[in-house]
VMD Tcl script that draws the C-alpha trace (Angstrom):
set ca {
  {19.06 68.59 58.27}
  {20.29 71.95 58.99}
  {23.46 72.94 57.19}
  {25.17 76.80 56.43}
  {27.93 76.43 53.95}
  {29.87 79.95 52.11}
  {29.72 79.60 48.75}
  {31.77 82.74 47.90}
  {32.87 86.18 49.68}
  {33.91 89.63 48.56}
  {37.54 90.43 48.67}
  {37.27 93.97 49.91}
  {34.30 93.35 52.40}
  {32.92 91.61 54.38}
  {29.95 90.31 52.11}
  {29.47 87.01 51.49}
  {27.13 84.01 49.14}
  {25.71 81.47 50.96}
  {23.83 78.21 51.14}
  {21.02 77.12 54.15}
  {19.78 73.89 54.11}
  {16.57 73.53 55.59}
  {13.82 70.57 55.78}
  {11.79 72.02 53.21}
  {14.75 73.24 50.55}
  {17.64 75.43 50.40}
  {17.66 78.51 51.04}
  {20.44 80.84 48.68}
  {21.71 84.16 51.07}
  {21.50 87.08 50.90}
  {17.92 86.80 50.80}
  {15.44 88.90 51.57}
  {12.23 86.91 53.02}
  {8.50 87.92 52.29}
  {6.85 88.60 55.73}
  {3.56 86.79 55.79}
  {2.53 88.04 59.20}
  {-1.02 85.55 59.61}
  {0.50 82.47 57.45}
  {-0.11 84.82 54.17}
  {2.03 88.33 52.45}
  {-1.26 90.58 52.14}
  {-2.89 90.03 48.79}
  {-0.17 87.56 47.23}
  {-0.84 83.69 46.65}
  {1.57 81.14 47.50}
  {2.13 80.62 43.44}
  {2.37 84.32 42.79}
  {4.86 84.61 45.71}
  {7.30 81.98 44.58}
  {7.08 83.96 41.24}
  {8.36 86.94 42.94}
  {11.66 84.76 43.27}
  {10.66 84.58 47.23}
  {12.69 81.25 48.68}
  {11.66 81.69 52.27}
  {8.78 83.59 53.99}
  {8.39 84.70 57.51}
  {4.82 84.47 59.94}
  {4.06 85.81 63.08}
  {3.57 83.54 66.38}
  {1.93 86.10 68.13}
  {-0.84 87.00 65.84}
  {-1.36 83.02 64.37}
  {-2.12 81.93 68.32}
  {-4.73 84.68 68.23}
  {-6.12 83.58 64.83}
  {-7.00 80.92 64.15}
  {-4.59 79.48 67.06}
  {-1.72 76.77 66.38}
  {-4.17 74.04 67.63}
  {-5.56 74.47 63.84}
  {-2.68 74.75 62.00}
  {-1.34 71.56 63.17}
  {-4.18 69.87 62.99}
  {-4.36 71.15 58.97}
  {-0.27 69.28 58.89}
  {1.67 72.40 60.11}
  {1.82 76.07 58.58}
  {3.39 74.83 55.52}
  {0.15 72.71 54.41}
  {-2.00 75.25 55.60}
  {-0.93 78.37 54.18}
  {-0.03 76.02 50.73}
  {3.52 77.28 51.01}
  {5.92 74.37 50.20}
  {9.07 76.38 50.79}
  {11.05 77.28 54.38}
  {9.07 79.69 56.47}
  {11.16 81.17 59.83}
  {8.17 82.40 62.61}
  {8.77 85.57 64.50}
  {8.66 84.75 68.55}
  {6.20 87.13 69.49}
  {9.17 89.07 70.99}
  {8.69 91.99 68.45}
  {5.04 92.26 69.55}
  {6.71 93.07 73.39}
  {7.56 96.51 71.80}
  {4.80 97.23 69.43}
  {1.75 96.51 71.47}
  {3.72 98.01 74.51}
  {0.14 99.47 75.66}
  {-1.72 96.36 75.62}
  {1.37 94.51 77.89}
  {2.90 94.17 80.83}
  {6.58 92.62 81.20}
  {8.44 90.47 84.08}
  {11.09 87.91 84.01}
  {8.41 85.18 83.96}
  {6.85 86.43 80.25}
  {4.67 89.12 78.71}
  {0.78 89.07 79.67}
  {-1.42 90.50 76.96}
  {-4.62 91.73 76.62}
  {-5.74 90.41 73.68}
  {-6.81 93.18 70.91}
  {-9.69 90.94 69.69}
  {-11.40 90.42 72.58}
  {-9.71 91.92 75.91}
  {-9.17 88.57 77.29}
  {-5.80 87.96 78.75}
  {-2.50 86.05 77.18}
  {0.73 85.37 78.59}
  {3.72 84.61 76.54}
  {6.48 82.85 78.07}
  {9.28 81.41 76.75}
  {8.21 77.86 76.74}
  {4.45 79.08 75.46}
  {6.51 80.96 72.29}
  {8.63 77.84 71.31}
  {5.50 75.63 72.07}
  {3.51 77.72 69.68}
  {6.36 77.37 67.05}
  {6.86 73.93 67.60}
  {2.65 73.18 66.85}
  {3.45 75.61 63.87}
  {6.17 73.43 62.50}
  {8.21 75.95 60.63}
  {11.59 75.42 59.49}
  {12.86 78.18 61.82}
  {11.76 79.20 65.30}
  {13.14 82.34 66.93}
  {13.78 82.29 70.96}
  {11.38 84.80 72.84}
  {13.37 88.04 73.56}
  {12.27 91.54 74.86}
  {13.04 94.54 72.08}
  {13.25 97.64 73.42}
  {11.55 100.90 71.91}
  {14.07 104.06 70.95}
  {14.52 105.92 72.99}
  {15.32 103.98 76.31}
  {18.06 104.46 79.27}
  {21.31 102.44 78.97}
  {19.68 100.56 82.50}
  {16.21 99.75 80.35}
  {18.04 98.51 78.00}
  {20.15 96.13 79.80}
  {17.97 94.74 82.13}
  {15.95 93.87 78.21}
  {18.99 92.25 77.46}
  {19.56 90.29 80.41}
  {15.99 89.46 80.38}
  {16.26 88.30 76.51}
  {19.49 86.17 77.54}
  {17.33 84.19 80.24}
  {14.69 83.92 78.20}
  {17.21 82.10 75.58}
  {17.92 79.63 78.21}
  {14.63 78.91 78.62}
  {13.91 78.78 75.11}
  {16.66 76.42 74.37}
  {15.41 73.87 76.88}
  {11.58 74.19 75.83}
  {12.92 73.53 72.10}
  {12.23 69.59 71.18}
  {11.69 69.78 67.31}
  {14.65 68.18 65.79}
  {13.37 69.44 62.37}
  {13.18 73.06 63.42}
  {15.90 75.07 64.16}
  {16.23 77.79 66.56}
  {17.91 81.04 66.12}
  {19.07 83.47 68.71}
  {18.82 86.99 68.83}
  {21.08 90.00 69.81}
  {19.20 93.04 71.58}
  {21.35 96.27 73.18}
  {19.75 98.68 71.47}
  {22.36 101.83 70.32}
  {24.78 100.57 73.67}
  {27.33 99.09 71.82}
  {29.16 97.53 74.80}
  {25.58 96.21 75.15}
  {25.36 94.72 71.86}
  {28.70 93.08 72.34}
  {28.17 91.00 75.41}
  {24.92 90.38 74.17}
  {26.55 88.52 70.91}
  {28.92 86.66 73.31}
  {25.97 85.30 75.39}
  {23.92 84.21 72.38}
  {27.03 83.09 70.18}
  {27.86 80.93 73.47}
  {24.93 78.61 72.95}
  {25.98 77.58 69.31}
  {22.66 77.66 67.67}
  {21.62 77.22 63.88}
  {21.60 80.82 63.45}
  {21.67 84.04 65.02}
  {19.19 87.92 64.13}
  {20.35 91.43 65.05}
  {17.21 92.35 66.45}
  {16.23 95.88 67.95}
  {17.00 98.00 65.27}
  {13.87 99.65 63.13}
  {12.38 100.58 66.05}
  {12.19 104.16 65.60}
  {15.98 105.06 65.59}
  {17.64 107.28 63.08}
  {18.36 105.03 60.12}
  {22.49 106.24 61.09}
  {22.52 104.61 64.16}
  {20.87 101.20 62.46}
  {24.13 101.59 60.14}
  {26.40 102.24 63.05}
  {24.84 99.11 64.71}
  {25.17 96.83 61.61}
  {28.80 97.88 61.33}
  {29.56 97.12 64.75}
  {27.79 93.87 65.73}
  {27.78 92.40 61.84}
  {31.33 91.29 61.83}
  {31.34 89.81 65.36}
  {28.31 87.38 64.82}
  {29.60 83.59 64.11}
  {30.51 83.00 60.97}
  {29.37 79.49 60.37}
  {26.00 80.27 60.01}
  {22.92 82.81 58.58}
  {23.40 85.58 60.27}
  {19.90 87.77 59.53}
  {19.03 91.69 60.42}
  {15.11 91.75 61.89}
  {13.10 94.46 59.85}
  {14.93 95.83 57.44}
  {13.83 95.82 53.47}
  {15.41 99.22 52.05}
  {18.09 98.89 49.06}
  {20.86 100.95 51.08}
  {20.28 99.32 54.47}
  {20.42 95.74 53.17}
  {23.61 96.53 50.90}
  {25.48 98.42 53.92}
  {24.37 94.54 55.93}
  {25.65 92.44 53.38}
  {28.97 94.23 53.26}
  {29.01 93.34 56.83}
  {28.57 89.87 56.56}
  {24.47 89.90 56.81}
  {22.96 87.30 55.17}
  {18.90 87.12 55.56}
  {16.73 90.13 55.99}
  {12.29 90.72 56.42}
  {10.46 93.61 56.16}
  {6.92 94.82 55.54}
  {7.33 98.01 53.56}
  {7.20 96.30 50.12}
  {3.67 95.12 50.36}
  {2.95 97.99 52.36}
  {3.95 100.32 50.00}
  {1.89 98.02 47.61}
  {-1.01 98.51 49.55}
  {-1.07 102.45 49.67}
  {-0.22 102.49 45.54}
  {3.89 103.20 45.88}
  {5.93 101.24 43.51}
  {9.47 100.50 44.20}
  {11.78 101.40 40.56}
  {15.54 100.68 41.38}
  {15.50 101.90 44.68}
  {12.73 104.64 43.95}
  {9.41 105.46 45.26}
  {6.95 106.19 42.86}
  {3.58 107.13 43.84}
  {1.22 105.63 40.82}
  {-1.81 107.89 42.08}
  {0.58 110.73 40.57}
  {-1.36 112.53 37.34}
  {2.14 112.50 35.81}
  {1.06 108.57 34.66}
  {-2.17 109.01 33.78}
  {-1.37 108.98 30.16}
  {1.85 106.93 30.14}
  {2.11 103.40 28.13}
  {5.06 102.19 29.07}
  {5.93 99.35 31.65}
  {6.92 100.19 34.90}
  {10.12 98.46 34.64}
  {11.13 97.30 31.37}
  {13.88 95.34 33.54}
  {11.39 93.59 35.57}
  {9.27 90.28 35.10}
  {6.31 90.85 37.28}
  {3.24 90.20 36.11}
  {3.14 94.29 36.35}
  {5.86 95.18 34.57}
  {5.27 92.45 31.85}
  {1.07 92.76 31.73}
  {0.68 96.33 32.17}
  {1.18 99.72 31.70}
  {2.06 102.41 34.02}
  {-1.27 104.19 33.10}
  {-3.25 101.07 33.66}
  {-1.54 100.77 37.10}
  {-2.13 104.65 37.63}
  {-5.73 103.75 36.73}
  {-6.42 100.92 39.11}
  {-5.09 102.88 42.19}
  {-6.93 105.88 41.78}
  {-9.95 103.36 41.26}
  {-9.15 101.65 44.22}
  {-9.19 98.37 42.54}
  {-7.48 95.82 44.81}
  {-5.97 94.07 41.68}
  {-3.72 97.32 41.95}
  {-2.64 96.92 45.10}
  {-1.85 93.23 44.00}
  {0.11 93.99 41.07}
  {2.39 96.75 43.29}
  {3.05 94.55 45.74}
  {4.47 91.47 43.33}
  {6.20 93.70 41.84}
  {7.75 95.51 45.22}
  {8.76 92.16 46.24}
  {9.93 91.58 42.89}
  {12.52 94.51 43.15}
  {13.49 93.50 46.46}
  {14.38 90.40 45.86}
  {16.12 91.18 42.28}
  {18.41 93.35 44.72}
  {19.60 90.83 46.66}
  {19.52 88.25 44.68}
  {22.16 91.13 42.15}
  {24.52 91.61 45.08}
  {24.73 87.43 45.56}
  {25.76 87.81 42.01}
  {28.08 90.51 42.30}
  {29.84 88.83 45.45}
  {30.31 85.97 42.78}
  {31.44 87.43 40.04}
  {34.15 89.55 42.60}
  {32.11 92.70 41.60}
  {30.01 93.77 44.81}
  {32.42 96.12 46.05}
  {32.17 98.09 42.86}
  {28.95 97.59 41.82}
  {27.38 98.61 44.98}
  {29.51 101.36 45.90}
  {26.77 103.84 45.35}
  {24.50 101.55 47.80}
  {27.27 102.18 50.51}
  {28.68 104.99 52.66}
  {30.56 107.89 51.39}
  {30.56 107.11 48.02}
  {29.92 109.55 45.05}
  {29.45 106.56 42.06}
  {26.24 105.90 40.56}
  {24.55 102.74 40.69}
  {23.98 100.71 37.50}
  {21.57 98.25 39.39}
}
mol new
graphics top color blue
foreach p $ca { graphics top sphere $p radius 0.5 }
foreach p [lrange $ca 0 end-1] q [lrange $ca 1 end] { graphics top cylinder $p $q radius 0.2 }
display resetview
């Protein structure tokens, strides 16, 4: 049911094609994955998503128990039915939500007790309560609860988070019945190296479907989420996806792949979307600037998006500075678009024996400029 094979690797990295077989279709790595945080990516339909060239999307356990709860999703025949998304979909544990509601928490080795943003009322997320909630969600891929820990914190914060994350995998494990769902580990240590290490030798131990970096994003300088990549990429196991929690920027994801990365999520392409920033090759391009008020040409005559095929940059120009959500729409296909052109350009470059050279410029030290 579940099934990692290497279709092809780079000669002079450590980059590599792959294939994940998954209950609801396979899954082609490196691959960057949509996030649809409450079982939808802001703005986007289900058939303008799989447009985008989007394989697999990610949702949030966390925020679908607090709306509409996973009582109603599996009533509706699991996320898949209900969000009309017929494609793999991995669910975040809730873990993330540990660090970024860190004021509305409180953490000890039993879970994480909420107060619920909503209404005040108190929730407590356990380890069991995360994989049940995954399990009633029924996606392909569940993640095992695990406490990330906010930049900065002590080299003693940070391991008793990674201890705590390691028991909590245990736990996880054993509260995991869904033979159809598979259940990925993740590696916290924050910027500890030594950390990071034993904490891939604890979750590499259990032999699990897959295994995230997680812990990185989370307000470090974006040199130490290279350093980290660099360090842990190359001794996760081999035999299966191997994906980097929160990362969607061109250089970050190439700098991954060359270290053996394989699946990555992020928000900032619909986010940018959302606040009328388009993503050109890499760029940012803010369409509220005058400069394309009069300019008829497609964003990207490269790209098929509906925006770059439809419309002109002045149209686009003119929908954001009217505030006319089908702008924020269009900018946010076509962010995802780009995104997932990138990736799916260094699979075919790690093919064709090319990667190494053709996304030099993407990696460190190097003077060349990119032809992407």
């Amino acid at each position: 049911m579940f099934n990692f094979q290497i279709d092809a690797q780079c000669p002079n990295t450590r980059a590599r094609v792959g294939s994940f077989q998954t209950p609801h279709g396979v899954v082609k790595t490196p691959r960057f994955m949509p996030v649809g945080t409450l079982g939808t990516v802001k703005g986007v339909t289900a058939g303008q998503l799989l447009e985008t060239g989007a394989q697999m999307v990610l949702s949030n356990t966390y925020h679908l128990h607090l709306q509409p709860g996973e009582r109603i999703v599996e009533a509706a025949g699991g996320l898949h039915k209900f969000m009309g998304w017929n494609g793999p979909i991995l669910t975040d544990s809730g873990g993330f939500q540990v660090f970024s509601l860190a004021k509305l928490n409180r953490i000890d080795d039993e879970g994480v007790s909420f107060r619920n943003p909503r209404d005040g009322s108190k929730i407590q997320l356990t380890p069991e309560r995360a994989i049940g909630i995954q399990n009633a969600l029924g996606a392909d891929v569940a993640m095992a609860f695990d406490q990330c820990p906010p930049y900065p914190s002590t080299e003693n914060e940070v391991e008793v988070a990674c201890n705590r994350t390691n028991e909590w995998l245990e736990r996880s494990i054993t509260s995991h019945k869904k033979e159809d769902q598979a259940l990925f580990g993740i590696v916290q240590g924050g910027c500890y190296l030594h950390l990071r290490e034993q904490s891939v030798r604890t979750i590499a131990s259990f032999n699990l479907p897959g295994i995230a970096i997680g812990g990185v994003s989370v307000g470090e300088p974006v040199e130490e989420i290279h350093r980290i990549v660099r360090h842990v990429g190359p001794l996760l196991p081999e035999g299966c996806p191997r994906y980097l929690m929160g990362i969607g920027t061109f250089a970050e994801m190439a700098i991954a792949v060359a270290n053996g990365i394989d699946l990555f999520d992020c928000v900032l392409p619909t986010r940018l979307g959302r606040h009328g920033t388009a993503l050109v090759r890499g760029e940012r391009w803010n369409l509220r600037n005058s400069c394309f008020k009069n300019d008829h040409t497609p964003l990207d005559k490269s790209c098929r998006c509906e925006a770059c095929t439809r419309h002109s940059r002045a149209y686009l120009h003119h929908l954001i500075r009217s505030e006319e959500l089908l702008g924020l729409t269009l900018l946010s296909l076509h962010n995802l678009t780009q995104v997932i052109r990138f990736t799916n350009a260094i699979g075919q470059a790690i093919g064709e024996g090319s990667f190494s050279e053709d996304f030099a410029p993407w990696l460190p030290d190097s003077k060349a400029h990119h032809t992407w």
